[in-house]
LUMTIPA-344222 format. One record per residue: x, y, z of N, C-alpha, C, O in turn; residue in three letters. Coordinates in steps of 0.02 Angstrom, whole numbers, plus 50000, padded with zeros to 5 digits. Example, Ala and Ser with C-alpha at 12.3 -4.5 7.8 and 13.67 -1.06 7.14 Angstrom:
<atoms>
506604971650390506154977550390506604983550390507124983450423ala
506424988850354506844994750357506455000250394506705005750402ser
</atoms>
This chain:
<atoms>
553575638355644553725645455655553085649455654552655648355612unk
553025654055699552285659155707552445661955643553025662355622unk
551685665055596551435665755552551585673555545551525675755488unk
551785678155599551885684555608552415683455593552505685755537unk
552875681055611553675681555607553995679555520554495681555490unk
553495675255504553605673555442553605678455392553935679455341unk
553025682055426552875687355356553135692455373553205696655328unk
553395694155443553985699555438554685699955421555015704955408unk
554925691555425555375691855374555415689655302555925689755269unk
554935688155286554825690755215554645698155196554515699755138unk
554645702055244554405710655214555365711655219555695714455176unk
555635708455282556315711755284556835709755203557165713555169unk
556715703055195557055701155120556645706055078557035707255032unk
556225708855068556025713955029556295721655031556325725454982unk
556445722955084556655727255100557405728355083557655733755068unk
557675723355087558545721255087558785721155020559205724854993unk
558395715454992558265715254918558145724954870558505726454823unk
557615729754898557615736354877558145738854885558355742354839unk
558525738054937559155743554968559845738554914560385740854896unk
559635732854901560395731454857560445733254803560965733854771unk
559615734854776559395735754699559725742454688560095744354642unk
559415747054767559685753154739560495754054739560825757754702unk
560725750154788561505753354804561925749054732562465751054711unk
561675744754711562085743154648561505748554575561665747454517unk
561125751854582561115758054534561755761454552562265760854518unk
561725764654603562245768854637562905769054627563265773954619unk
563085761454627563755760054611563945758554518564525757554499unk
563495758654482563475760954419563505765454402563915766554358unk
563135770054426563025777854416563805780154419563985784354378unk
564355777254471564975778154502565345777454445565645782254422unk
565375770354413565875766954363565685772254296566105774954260unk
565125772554293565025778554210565315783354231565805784854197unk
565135788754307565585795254298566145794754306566455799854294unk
566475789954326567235789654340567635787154242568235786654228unk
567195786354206567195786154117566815792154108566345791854068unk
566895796054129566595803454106565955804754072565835808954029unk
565495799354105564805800554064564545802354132564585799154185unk
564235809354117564025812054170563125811954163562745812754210unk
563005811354122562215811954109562005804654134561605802754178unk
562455800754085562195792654108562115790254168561675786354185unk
562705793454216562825791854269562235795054321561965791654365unk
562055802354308561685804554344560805800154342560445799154391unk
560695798654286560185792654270560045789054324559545789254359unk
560835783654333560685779754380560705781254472560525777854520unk
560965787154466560795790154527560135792054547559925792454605unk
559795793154491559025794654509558755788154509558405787054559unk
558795784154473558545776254475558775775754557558325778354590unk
559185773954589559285773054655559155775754710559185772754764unk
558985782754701558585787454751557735787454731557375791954751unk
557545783254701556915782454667556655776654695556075775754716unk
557275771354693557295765554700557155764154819556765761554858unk
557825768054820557485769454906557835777754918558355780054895unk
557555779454942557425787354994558085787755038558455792555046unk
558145782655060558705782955101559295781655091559645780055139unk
559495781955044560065779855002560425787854984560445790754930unk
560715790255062561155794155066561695797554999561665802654965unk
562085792755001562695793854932562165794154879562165799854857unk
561765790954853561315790954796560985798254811560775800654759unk
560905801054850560455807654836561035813554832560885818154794unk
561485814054856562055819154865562355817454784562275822254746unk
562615812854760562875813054697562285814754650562435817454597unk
561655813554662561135816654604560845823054603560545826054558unk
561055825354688560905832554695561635835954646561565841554621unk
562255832054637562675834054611562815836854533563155841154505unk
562325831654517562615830554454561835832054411561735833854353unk
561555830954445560845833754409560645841954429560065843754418unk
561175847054462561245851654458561645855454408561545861354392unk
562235850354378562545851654330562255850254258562315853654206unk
561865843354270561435844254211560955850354193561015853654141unk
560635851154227560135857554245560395863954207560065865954159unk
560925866954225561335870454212561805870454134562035875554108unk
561885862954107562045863654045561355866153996561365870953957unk
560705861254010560225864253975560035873553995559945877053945unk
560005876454049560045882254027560295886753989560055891253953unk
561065884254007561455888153962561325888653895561195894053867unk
561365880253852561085879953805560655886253789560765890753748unk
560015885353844559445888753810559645897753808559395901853768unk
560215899353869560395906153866560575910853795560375915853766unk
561205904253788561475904453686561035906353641560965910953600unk
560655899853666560155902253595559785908853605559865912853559unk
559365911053663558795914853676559405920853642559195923153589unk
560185923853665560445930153652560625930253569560695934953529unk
560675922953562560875922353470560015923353427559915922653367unk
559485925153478558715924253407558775918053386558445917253334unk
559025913953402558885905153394558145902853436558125899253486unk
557715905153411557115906453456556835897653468556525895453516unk
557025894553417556695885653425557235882353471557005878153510unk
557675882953473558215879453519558205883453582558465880053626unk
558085887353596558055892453661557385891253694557355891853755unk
556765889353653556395886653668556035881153710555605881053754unk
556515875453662556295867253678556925865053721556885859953755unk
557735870353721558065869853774557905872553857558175870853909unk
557435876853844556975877953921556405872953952556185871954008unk
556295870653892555675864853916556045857453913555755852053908unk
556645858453918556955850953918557225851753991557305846554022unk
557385858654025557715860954089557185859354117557105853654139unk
556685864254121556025862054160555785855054179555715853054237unk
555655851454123555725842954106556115841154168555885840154224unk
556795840954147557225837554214557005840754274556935837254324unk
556915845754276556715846554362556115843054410555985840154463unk
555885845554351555245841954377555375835954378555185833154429unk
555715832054329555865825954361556035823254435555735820154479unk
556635825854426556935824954512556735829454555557145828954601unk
556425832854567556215837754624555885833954678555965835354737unk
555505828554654555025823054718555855821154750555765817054796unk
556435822354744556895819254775557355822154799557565820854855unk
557585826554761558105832454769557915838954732557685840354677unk
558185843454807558005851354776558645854254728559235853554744unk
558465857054675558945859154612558935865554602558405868354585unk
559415868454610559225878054603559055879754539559495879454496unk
558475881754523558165883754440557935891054429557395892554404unk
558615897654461558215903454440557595905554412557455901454368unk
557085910754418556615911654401556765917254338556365918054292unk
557425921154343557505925954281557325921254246556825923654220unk
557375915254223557495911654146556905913354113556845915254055unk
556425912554158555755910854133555485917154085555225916554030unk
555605923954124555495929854073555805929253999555435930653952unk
556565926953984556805925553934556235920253876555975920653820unk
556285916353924555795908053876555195913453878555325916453826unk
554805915653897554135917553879554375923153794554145922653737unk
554775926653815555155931753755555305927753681555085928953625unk
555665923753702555905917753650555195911553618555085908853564unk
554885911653680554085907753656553565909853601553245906653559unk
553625917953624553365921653604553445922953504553035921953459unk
554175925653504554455925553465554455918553397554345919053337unk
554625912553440554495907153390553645905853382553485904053325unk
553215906253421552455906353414552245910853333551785910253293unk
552855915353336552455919853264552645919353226552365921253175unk
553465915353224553735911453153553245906553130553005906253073unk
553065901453194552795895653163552065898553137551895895953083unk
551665902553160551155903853166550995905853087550485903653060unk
551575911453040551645912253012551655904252956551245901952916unk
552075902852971552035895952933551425891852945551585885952942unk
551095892252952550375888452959549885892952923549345891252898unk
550045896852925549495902352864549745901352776549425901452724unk
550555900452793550675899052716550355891952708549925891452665unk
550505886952742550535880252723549575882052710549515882952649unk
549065882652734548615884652745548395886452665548055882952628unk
548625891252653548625895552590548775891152546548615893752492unk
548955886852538549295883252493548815878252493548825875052440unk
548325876252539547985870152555548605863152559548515857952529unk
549005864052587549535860652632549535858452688549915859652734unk
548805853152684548465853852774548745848352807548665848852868unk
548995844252793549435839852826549975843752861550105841852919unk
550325848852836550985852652869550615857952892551025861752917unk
550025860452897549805865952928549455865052997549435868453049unk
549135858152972548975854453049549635852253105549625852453166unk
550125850453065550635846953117551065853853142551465852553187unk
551045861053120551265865653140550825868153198551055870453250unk
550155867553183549755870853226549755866953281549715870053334unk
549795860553285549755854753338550185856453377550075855353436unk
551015860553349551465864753383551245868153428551225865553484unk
551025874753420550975877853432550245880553473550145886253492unk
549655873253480549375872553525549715870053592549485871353648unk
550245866553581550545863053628550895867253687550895867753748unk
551305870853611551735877453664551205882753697551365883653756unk
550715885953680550005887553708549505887153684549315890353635unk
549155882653716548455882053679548015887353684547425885553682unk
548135894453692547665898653687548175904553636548145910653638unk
548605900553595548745907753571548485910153507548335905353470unk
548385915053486547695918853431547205913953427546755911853464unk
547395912753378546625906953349546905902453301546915902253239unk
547175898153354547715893753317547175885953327547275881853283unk
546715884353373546445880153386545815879753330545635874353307unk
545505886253310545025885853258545245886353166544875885353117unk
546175888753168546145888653122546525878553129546705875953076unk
546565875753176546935870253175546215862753156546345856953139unk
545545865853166544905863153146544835864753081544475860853050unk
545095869753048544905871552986545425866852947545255863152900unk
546065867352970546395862652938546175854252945546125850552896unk
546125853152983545775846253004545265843452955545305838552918unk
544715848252967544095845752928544025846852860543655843952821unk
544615853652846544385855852771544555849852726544075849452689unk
544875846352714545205841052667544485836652677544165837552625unk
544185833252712543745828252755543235830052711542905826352675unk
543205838352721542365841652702542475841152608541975841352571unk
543015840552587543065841752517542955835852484542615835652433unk
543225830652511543115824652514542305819552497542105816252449unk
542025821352567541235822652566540755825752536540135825352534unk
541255829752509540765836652447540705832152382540265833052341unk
541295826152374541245827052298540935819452282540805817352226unk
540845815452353540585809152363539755811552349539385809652304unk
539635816052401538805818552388538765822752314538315826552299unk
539195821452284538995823252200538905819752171538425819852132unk
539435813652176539245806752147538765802352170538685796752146unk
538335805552231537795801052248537925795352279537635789952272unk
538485796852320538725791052366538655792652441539125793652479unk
538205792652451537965797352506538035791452577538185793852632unk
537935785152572538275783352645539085785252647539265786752704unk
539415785352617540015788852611540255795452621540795797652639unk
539775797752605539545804852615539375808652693539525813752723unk
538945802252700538675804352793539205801452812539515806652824unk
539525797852823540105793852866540615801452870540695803852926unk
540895804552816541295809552813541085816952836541485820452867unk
540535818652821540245822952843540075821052944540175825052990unk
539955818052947540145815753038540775816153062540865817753121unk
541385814653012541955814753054542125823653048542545826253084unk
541815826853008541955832452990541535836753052541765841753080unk
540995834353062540505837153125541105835253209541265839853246unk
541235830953217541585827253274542045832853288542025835753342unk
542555834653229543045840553225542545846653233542565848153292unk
542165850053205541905856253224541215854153221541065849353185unk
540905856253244539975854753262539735857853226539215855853200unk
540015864353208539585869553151540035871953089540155877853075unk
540255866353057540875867453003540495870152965539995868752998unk
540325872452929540245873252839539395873452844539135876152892unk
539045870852800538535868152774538475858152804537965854652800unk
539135856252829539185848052843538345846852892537995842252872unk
538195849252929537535849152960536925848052910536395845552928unk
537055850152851536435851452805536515844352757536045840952737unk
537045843552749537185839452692537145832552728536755828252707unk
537635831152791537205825352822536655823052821536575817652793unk
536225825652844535535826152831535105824252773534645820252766unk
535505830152721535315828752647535425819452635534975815552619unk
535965818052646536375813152623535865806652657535855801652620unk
535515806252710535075800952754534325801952688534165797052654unk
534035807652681533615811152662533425806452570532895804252547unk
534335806652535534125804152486534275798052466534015795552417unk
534905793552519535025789852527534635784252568534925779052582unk
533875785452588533755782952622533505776852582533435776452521unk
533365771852634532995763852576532335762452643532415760652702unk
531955763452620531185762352656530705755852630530415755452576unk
530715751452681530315746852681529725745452707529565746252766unk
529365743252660528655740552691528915734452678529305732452635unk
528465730052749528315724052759527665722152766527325723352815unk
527435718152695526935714652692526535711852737526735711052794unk
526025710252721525735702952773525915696652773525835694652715unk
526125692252807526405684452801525845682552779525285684152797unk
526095677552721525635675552712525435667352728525915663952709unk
524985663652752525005657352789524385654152753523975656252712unk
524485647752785523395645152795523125646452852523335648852904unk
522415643652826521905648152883522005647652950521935652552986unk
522205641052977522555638553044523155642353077523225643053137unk
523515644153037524315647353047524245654253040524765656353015unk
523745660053052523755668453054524005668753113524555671453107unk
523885667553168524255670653222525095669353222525575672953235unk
525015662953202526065660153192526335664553127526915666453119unk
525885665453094526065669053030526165678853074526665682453079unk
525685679553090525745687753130526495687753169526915692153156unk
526585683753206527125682753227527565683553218527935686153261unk
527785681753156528255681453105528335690653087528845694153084unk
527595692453078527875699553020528095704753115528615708053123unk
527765704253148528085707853223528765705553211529135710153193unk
529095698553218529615699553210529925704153178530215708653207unk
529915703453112530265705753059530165714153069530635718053064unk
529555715953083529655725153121530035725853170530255731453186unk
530215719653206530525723453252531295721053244531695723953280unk
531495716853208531995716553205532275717253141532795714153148unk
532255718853099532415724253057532465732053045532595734952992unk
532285735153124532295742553139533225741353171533495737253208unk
533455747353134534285748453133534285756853164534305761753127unk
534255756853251534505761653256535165766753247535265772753259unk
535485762253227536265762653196536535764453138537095766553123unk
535875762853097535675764553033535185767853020534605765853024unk
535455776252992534805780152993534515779652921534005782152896unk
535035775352893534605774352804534115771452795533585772652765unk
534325766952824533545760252829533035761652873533185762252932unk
532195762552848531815765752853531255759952886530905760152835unk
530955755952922530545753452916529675755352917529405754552972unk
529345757152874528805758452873528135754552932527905748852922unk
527975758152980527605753253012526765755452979526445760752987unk
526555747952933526085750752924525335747652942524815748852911unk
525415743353004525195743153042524415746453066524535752253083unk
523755745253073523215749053084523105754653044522745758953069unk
523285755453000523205761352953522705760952887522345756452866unk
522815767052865522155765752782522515763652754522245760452710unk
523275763252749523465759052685523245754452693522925752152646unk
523305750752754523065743352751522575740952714522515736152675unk
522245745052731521255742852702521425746252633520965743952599unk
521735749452599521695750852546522385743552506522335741952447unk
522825741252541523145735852512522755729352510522935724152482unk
522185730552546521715721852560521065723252488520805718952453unk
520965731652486520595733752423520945730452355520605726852318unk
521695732052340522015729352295522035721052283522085717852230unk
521995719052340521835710352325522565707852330522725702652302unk
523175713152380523755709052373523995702952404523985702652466unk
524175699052376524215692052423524885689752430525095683952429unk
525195694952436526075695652441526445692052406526995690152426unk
526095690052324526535687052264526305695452227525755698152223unk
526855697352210527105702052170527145702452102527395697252080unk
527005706052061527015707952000527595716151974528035718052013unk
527525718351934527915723651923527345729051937527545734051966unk
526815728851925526225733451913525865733852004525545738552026unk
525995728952033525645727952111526195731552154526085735752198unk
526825728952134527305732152187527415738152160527435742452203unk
527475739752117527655748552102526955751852153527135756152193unk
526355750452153525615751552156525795751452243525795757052268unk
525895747652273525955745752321526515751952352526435756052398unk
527105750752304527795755052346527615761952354527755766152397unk
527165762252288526905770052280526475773152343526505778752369unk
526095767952359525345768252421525875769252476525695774252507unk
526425766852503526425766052568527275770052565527655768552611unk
527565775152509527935776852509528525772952521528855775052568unk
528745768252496529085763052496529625762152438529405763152381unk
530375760252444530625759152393530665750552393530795747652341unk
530545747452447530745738852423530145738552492530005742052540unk
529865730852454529325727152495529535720952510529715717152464unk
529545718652586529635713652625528865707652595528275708652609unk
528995705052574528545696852546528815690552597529415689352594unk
528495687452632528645684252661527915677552687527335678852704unk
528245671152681527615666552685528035660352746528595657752754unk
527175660052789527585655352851527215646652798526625644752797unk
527675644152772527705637052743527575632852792527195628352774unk
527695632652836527325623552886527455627752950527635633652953unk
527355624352990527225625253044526935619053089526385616353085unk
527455617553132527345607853168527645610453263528045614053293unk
527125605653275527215606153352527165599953389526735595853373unk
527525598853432527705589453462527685591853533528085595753558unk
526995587953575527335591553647527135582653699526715578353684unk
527465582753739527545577553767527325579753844527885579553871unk
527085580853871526705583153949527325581153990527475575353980unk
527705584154032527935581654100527655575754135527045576254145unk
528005569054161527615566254174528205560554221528755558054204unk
527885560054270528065555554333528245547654305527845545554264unk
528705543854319528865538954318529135535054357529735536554364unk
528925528954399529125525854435529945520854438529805514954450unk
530535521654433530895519354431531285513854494531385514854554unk
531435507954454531815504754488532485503654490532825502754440unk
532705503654549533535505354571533695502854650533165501354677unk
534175502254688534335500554725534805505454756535165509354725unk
534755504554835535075508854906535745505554915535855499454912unk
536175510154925536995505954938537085508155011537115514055026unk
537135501255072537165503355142537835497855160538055493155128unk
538015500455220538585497455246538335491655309537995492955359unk
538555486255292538565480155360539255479255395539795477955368unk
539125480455467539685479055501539615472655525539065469955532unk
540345468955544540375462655573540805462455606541325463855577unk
540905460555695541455461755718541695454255725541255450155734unk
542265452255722542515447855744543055446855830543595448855850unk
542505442955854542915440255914543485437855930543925439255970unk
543415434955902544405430555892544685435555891544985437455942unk
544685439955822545465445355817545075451455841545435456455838unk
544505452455862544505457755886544255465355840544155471055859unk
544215462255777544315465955733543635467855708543215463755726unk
543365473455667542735474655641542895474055561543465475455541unk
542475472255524542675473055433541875474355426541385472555459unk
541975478555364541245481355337541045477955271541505475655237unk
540445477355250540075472955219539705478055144539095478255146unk
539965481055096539225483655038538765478555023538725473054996unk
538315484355061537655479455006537165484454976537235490654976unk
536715481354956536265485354940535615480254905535655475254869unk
534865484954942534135483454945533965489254908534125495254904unk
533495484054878532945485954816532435492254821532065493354870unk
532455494354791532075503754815531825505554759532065502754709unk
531295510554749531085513954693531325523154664531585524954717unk
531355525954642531265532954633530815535354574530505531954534unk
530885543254581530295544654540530815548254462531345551254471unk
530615547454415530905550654350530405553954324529875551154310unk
530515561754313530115565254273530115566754219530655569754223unk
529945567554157530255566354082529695571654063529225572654102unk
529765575953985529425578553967529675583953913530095588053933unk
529485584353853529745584253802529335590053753528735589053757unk
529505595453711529115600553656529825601753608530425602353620unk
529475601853557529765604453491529085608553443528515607053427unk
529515614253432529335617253374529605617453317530175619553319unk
529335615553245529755617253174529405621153154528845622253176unk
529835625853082529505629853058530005630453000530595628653001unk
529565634252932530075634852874529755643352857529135643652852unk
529995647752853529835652252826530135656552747530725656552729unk
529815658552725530165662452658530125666652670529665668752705unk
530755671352641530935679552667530855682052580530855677552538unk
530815686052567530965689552490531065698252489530585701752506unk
531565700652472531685709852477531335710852402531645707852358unk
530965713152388530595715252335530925723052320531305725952359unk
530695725752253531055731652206530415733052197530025729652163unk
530235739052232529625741852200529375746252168528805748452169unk
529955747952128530245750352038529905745351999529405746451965unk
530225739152006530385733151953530085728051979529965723551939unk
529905727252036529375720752053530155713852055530015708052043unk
530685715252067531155711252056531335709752108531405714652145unk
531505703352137531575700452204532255699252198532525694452172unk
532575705152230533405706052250533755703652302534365703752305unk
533195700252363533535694452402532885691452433532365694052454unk
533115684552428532685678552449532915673352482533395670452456unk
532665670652549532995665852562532185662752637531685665252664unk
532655654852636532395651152666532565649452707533135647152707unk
532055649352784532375648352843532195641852858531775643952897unk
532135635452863531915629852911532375627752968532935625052968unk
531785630853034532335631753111531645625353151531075623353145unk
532205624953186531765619153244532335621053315532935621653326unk
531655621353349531645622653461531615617553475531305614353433unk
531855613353537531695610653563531685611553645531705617353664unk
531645606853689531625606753739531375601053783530805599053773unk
531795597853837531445593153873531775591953936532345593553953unk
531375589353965532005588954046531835582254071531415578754043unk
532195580154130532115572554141532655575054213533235577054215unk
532075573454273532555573754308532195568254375531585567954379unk
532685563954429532485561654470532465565754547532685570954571unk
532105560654568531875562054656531725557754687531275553654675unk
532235558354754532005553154793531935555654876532115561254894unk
531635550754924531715553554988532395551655023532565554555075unk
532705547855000533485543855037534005550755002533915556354978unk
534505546455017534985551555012535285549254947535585544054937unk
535115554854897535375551254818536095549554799536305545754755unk
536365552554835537215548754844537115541454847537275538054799unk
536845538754900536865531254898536265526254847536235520154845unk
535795531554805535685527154742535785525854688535885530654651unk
535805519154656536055516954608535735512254568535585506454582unk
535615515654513535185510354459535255503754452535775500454450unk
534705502054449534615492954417534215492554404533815497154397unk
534095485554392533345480754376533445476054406533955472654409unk
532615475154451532545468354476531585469054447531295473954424unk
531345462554462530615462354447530155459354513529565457854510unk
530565458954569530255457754636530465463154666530845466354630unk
530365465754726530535467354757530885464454822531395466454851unk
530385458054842530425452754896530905448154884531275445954929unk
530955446554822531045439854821531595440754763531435443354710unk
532235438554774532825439554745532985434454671532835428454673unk
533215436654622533235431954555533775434354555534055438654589unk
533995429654493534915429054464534865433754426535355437354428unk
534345435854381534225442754331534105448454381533705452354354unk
534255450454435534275457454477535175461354448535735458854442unk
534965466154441535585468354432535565476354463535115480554463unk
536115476554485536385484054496536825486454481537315483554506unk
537045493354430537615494954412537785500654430537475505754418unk
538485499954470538925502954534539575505154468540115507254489unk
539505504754423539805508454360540035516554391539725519654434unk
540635518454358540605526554389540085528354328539535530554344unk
540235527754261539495531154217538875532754239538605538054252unk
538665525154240537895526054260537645527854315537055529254324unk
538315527854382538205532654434538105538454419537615541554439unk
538545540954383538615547854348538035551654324537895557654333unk
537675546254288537035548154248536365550054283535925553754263unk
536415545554354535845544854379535855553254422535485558054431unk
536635550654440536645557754496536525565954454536245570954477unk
536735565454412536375570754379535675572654355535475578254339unk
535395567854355534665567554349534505570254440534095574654454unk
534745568154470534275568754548534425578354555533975582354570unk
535105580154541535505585754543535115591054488535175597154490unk
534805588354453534355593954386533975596754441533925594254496unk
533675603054418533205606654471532625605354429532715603354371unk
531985606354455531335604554459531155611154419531215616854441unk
530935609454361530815617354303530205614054255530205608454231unk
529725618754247529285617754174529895617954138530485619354147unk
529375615354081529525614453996529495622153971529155626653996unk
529775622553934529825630053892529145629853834528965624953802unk
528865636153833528265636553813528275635353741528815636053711unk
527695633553708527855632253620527795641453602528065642753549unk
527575645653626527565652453624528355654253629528535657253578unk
528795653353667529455657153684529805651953633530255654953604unk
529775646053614530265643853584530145644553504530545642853460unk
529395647853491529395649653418529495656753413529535659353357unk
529545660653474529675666753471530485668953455530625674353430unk
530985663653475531585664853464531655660053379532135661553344unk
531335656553362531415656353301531075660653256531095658253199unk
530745666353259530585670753227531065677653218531225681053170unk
531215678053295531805681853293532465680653268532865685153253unk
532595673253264533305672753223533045673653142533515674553102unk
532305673553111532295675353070532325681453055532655682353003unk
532095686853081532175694053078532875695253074533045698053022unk
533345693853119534005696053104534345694153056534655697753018unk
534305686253052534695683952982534615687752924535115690052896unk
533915689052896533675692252849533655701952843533445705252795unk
533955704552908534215709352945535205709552903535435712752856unk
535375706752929536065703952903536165704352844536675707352825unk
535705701252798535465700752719535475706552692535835707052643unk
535105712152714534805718252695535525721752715535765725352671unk
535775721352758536325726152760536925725052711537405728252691unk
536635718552700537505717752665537305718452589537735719952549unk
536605717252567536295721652512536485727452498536765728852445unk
536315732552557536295740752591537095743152531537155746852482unk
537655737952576538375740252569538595741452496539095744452477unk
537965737652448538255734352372537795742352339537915744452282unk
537405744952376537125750152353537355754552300537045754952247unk
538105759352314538465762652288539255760652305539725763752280unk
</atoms>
């Protein structure tokens, strides 16, 4: 069957399939009003004129009956608006409105415009009951019920008096009281956390601008990081190390944690005056924390340092070509094919680096000279690749051993294994890449030291207060 015709009657079962969906809404909608549920029924009349457009009886019974609905909610709202039932006269006009707007994409519904003068009268009216009640609840510091009134009555208009600024005041004031009494107790990441959600709600609440601030200001924890300390061979692997640790121990996320870069400066030459050799005392690190404005000092020593590198390097391999022999036969006429396979070489490239390394981390107290976290990293890089090349077509080679080339022995072997097919062909399939530098692969083990010991410090940070 043509490929057009197919898919036009599959659009028509789609189509057929919509029009049954809707006409059995339709005929539901039928069985409820004929049981006197007129709301339910009108439901599924809109489900079916929703469902398809053209569904005649489905739009005439919903123009029917969703005119009568229409009409009970006004009334409703009429009752109330002449009885001063100002909340039911209210939310019974915005439940009328509601339905129209519903069905209007389908059917037109007659919705007088007098009503609307009434509901603005009656809007009006309940706007200054509730409004009223949000100043008591307010007064009372009752901000849970003063917020969920005002949330009212932004809803019903969001511009009426100053229901939106006193609905921030309710919001934040509890938040800001909160934060007031944390920054008394000197719990000041607690403090800034609350004082932000209090900023988020109004930008210029209170004093919360000042006290944030305050709260980074005295809460802060400022580190200097030492010099690594190494042997004479290992300063540059040792430098390495403390770049790391500056740079990955800076927490833009965290405005508490301070890292001191002290770097080319006179402290320096005035810490090499002191003779510090990044073993600590109570009298050196206070001396020290004092010089470089510091509350805790990073101590840190690169312990070994080992490097293994193996050069890239060409290797002649032996293996064998898999080709096809034909043979025809005369008699039957027939051809049959022959595997074989001759002795061939390829090339294997191999080549191999490792870096180890052990480093010591230590968070020093430079109050107390007291080493409040310490730990030991020993990480090892490696890297090596091994890949073949040949000029034939590496599909048809396949590893072996022979020790002639010419001249055939019972010890020649070739293995047509799916594995070691497997193995080889992935070697030919590797792409042609240097070795990774002993520079980049000790550079990422410096950096997993910075963060680990990053990690450390924060979860120190949390035990703070």
């Amino acid at each position: 069957m043509n490929t057009r015709i197919l898919i036009w009657f599959a659009c028509l079962l789609l189509v057929n399939s919509s029009c049954n969906t809707s006409r059995s809404y339709y005929k539901r909608g039928e069985r409820l009003q004929e049981a006197g549920l007129s709301e339910e029924a009108a439901e599924f009349y809109y489900l079916a004129v929703k469902r398809n457009r053209k569904n005649v009886d489905a739009t005439i019974a919903l123009k029917r009956e969703g005119q009568k609905i229409l009409e009970n909610h006004l009334q409703k709202f009429y009752i109330a608006h002449g009885a001063n039932d100002y909340k039911t006269a209210v939310y019974s006009y915005l439940e009328a409105k509601a339905y129209h707007e519903k069905v209007s994409p389908y059917v037109k519904l007659e919705f007088p415009n007098y009503y609307e003068k009434n509901y603005l009268e009656s809007r009006e009216a309940y706007l200054e009951i509730r409004y009223d009640d949000a100043m008591e609840f307010l007064r009372a510091e009752r901000f849970d019920q003063s917020t969920a009134v005002l949330d009212e009555i932004i809803q019903l208009d969001p511009y009426y008096k100053d229901a939106r600024e006193l609905k921030d005041f309710s919001d934040a004031e509890p938040i800001y009281r909160v934060a007031n009494r944390e920054f008394d107790a000197k719990h000041f990441r607690k403090a800034y956390a609350l004082y932000t959600e209090v900023l988020a709600i109004s930008s210029d609440y209170k004093e919360a601008e000042y006290f944030k601030n305050e709260c980074v200001t005295r809460g802060r924890l400022t580190i200097a990081i030492l010099p690594v300390q190494s042997n004479s061979t290992q300063r540059n692997q040792a430098q390495l190390v403390y770049r790391a640790l500056q740079r990955g121990l800076i927490t833009p996320d965290n405005p508490f944690r301070v890292i001191i870069d002290r770097e080319n400066t006179d402290e320096l030459i005035e810490e090499q005056k002191l003779g510090l050799t990044g073993i600590l005392d109570a009298n050196t690190a206070a001396q020290t924390g004092e010089m470089l404005g510091a509350k805790m000092l990073i101590s840190s020593k690169l312990v070994s340092y080992k490097t293994f590198h193996q050069a890239p390097k060409a290797y002649t391999q032996n293996g064998y070509e898999r080709y096809i022999v034909k043979h025809y036969d005369k008699t039957t006429g027939k051809t049959t094919q022959e595997v074989k396979y001759r002795k061939i070489t390829y090339k294997v490239t191999m080549g191999k680096r490792r870096v180890e390394c052990e480093v010591e981390v230590s968070l020093i107290s430079a109050e107390t000279g007291e080493v409040v976290l310490s730990e030991v990293y020993q990480l090892k890089r490696f890297d090596q690749l091994e890949y073949a090349r040949t000029e034939l077509n590496y599909k048809n080679v396949y590893p072996g051993t022979w020790k002639s080339k010419s001249i055939a022995r019972t010890d020649d072997k070739v293995y047509t294994d799916r594995a070691s097919k497997s193995a080889l062909d992935k070697k030919f399939k590797t792409p042609v890449r240097a070795l990774r530098t002993e520079a980049s692969l000790y550079d990422e083990m410096t950096r997993e030291v910075a963060a680990g010991f990053s990690r450390k410090i924060t979860q120190y940070e949390s035990k703070l207060e």
